[in-house]
N, C-alpha and C positions, 0 to 999 in steps of 0.2 A: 175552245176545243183543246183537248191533249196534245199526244203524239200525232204525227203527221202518218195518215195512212200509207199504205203501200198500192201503188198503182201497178196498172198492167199500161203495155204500150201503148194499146187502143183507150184505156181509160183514160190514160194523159193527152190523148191528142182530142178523146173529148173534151176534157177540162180545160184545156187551152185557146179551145173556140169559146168555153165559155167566158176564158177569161178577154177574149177580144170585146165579144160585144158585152160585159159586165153582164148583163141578164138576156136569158134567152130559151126560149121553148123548144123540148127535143126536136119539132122539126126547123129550128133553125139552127141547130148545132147539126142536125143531118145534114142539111142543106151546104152546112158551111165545110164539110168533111171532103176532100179530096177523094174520088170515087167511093163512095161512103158502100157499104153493106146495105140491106134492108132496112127500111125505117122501125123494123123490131127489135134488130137489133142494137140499135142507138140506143132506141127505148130501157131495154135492158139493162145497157150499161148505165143509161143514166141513172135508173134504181138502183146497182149496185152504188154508185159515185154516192148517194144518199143515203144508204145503207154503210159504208165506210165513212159518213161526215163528210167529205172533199165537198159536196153541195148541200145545197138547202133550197126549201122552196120559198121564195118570196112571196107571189102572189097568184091569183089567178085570172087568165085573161080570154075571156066567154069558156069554152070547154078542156083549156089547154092549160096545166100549170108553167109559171113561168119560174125557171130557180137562178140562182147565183153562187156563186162559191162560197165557200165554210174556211178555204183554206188560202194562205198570201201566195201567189206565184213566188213570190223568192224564195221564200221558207219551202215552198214543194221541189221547186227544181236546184234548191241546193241542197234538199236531201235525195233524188235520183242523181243527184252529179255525185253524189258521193257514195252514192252504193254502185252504180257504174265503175265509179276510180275502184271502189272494194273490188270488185268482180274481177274487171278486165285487166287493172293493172296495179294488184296489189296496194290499195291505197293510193299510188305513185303518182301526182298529176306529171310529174317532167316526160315521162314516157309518155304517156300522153300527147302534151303538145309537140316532142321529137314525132311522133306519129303523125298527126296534122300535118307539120311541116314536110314529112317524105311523103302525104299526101297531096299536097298541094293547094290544101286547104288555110294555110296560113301567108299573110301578106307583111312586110316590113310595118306597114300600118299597123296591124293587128297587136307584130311583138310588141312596137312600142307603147301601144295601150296596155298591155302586157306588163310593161316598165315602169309605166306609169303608175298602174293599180299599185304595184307591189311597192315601188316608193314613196306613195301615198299622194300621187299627184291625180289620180285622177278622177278629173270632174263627171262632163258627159260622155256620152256614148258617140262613137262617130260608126258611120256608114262600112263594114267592111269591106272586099274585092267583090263577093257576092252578093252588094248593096240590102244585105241584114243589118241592123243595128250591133255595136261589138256590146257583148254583154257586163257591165259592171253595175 
């Protein structure tokens, strides 16, 4: 595939369920959707997601295609991180993360994975305050 498409927020947070369970049929991406919409409109999106490449159908399983993605999670959400930083803050990741921080959103842990990425130490991913994985 080329260029990475452009998603909307609902479409990313479908692709993200897909990327959890690597394959999986609209109604288990509904299912897996935090107070999800109608099952129509899952449906929907998920034809758009395939209509902009972000998916593909794998296979089919009795009446229900099953797809997967077309596109790498890093490759997607390092191009929404960075049309975000365009948007919101000129480019700028520092303002950014000063934002985090006066939100309370950043932990000493955090910066020094922070440190770490940037001077080229680091390995895995540790747990943040919010027991999410820290993303590198």
């Amino acid at each position: 595939m080329g260029s990475l498409p452009s998603l909307s927020r609902f479409e990313l947070q479908c692709l993200r369920k897909l990327w959890n369970r690597r394959e999986a049929t609209v109604r288990e991406i509904h299912e897996d959707l935090a107070d999800p919409p109608s099952y129509s409109t899952v449906r929907k999106i998920v034809d758009r997601l395939e209509e902009k490449g972000a998916i593909e159908r794998a296979r089919k399983d009795g009446n229900a295609w099953v797809y997967r993605s077309a596109v790498s999670p890093s490759a997607m959400l390092k191009k929404e991180i960075r049309r975000f930083l365009d948007v919101a803050f000129d480019g700028a990741a520092a303002p950014l993360v000063a934002q985090l921080a006066r939100m309370d959103e950043l932990s000493l842990e955090d910066l020094r994975d922070i440190e770490d990425a940037l001077s080229g130490k680091g390995g895995g991913e540790r747990p943040t305050k919010h027991g999410k994985r820290g993303g590198r």
